[in-house]
N, C-alpha and C positions, 0 to 999 in steps of 0.2 A: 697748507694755506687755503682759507676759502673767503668769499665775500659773499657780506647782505648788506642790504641798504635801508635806511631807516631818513625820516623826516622831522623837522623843530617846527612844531607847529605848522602854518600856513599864510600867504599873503594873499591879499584879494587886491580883483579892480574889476572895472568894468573891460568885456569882453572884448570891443572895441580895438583897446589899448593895446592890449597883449596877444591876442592871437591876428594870425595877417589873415588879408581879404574880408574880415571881421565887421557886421555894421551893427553889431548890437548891444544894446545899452545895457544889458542881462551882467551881474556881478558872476565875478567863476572864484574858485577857491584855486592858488597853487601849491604845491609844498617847496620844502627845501629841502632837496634829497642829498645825503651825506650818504658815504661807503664805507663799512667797517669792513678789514683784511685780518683774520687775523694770520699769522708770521711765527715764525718758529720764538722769534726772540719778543711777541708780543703784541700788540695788535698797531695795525696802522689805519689811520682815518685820513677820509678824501674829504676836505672841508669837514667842518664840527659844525655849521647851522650857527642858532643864537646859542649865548651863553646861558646860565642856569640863573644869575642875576636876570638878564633879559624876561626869560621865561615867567621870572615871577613877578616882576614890575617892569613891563613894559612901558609902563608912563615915565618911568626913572629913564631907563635905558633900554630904547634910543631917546626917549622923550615923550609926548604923548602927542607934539606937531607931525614928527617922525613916525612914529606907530599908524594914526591915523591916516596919514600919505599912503604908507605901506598897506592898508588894511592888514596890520599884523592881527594875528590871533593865535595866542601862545598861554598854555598852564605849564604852570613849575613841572611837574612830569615829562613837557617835550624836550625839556633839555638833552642833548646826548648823551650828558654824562649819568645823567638819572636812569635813561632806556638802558646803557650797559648793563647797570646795575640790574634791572630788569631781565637782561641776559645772561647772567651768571658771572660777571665782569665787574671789575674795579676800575677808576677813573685811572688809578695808575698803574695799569695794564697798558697805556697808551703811550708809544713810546716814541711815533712820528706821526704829525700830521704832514700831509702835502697838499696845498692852497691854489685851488684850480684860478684864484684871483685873490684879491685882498678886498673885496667889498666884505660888507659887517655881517650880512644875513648870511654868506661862507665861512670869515674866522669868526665869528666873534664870542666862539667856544671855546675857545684855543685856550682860555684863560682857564679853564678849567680842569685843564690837564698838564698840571706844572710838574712831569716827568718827560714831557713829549717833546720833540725838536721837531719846528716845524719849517717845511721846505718850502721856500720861494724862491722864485725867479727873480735874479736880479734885478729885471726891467719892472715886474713889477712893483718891486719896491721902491722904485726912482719914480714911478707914474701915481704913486701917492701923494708925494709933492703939487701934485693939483687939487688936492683936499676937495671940497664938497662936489667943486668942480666937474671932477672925473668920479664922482659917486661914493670918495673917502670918508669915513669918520677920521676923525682926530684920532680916535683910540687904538686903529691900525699901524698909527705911525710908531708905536710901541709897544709892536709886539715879543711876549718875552723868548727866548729860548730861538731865537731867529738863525737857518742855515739858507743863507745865499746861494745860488748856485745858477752859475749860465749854460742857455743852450747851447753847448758846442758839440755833441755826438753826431754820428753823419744820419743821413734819412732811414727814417722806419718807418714799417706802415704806412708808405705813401706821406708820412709829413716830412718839410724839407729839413728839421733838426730837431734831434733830442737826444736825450740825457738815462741813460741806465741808472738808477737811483741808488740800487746795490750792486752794480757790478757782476749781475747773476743772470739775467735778461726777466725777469719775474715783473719788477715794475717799469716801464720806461715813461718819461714826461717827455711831452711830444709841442710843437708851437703851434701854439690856437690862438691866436693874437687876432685882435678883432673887436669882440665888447670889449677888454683892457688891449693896453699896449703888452702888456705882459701873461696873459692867459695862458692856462696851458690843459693839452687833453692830455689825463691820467690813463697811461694802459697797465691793465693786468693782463698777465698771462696765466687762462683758465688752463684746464687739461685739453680742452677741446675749443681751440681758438681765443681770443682776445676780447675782456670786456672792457670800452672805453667812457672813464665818464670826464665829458667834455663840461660838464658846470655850466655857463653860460653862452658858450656858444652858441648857443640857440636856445630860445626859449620853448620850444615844442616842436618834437621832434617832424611834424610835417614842415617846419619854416625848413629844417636843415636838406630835407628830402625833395623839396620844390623844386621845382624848372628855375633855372637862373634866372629867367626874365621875370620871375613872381616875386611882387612887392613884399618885402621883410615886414613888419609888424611892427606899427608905431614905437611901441618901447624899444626896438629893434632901432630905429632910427632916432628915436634922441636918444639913447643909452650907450650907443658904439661909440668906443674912442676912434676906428675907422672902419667905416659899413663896407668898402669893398676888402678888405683885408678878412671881415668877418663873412664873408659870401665868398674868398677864397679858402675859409674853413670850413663852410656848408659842404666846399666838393671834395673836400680832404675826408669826411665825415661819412659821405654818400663812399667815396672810394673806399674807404676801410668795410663797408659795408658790403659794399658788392663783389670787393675782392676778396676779403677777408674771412665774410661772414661774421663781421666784429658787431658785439651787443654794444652799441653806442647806449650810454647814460644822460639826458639832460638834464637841469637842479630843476626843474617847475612844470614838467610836464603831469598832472593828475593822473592822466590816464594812462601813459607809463608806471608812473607806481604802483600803479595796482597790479602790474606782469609783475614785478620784480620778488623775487625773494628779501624777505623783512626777518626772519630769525634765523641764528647759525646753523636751526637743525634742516633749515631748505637751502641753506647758502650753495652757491657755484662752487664745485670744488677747483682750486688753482694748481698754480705748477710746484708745489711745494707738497702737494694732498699725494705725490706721487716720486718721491725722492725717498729713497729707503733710508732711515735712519733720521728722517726730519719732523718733530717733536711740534706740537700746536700747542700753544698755552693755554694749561686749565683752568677753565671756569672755576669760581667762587661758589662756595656751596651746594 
């Protein structure tokens, strides 16, 4: 098993909004950082970005009221399922997603990989019920191929519950609840420690690393369904960090992705790259 991480396009705003302590008017670019795994039985994805409709008409979908909000900026190419193919991968090679939330710019790929069961959290499936509200498309509320599943495993990694997703300790979903009521940090198990991608619990990785007492980032503060819940994930984050050595992932940090490994041939190798007799699925082509 190894993981890289790839982006759907990018959303803009002024700097202000998005980064804390921030007074400037200046536009930044972010991405949408998705994780491909691949798994002995096939690949698994941490959110999918936009979908591959998305990609190509954005004025369709989400809208062009919608796009424009977002500063979306997306070509038919940034779809995920297009990059696989890029990577020697077929869309249905993908056989789970796991949904670090249900906002649209995380699933709204998900459509595009109709071999893949995709894993949510219970709560956040009930926190859609607040549609625009809590930051839902309509489109979420039906999503296909849907496995529920609640946090009841005891504390790992310093968070107070989560969920071994196969049973093997390789992935665990851990509670990041905070921007949703239902969020969750996705852990791998590398060879050599733990990478965590937390999705939105923070939007750049210095909000998550702050002194408590330093004000979150506007979008941080209308965007929480509860800001202190999400600043008791900041220290869950910082903890796994400092005890762990764990590579925390956030979706919209720029200057994170550019550290990261982006093709299989640099991926992190995981806890599967090291079990004798455990088979990675071959690339196409």
């Amino acid at each position: 098993m190894s993981v890289f991480f790839r982006t759907t396009g990018t959303m803009g705003g002024p700097e202000f909004f998005v980064r804390p302590s921030s007074h400037s008017l200046r536009a930044v670019r972010v991405p949408v950082i998705v994780a491909v795994l691949e798994r002995p039985d096939g690949l698994l994805l941490i959110d999918t970005g936009w979908s591959r409709r998305t990609c190509a008409f954005p004025h369709d979908d989400p809208g062009l009221a919608h796009s424009l909000l977002l500063g979306l900026s997306v070509k038919p190419e940034d779809a995920l399922a297009s990059q696989l193919i890029s990577q020697g991968y077929v869309p249905s090679d993908v056989r789970h997603v796991v949904a670090t939330h249900l906002h649209a710019d995380h699933v709204g790929g998900v459509v595009d990989f109709d071999r893949a069961t995709v894993h949510v959290h219970d709560r956040e499936l009930d926190a859609t019920s607040r549609g625009l509200r809590g930051g839902y498309a309509s489109s979420v509320r039906s999503l296909p191929r849907v496995a529920p599943y609640t946090l009841d495993g005891p504390p790992a990694l310093g968070f107070p519950f989560s969920r071994d997703l196969f049973g093997d300790g390789s992935v665990l979903l851990l509670d990041g609840r905070g921007h949703t009521a239902g969020s969750v940090v996705v852990a791998v198990k590398l060879q050599e420690g733990w990478a965590l991608h937390a999705g939105d619990a923070a939007q750049y990785v210095g909000e998550y690393r702050a002194d408590d007492a330093a004000p979150p980032s506007l979008y941080a503060r209308a965007m929480s369904w509860d800001l202190s819940e999400q600043r008791r994930t900041y220290g869950l984050l910082r903890g796994a960090e400092a005890t762990l050595d764990a590579r925390v992932v956030v979706s919209h940090d720029p200057d994170l992705l550019s550290t990261l490994p982006g093709t299989k041939e640099a991926a992190w190798p995981c806890l599967w790259d090291r079990r004798k007799g455990a088979s990675k699925p071959k690339p196409r082509g």
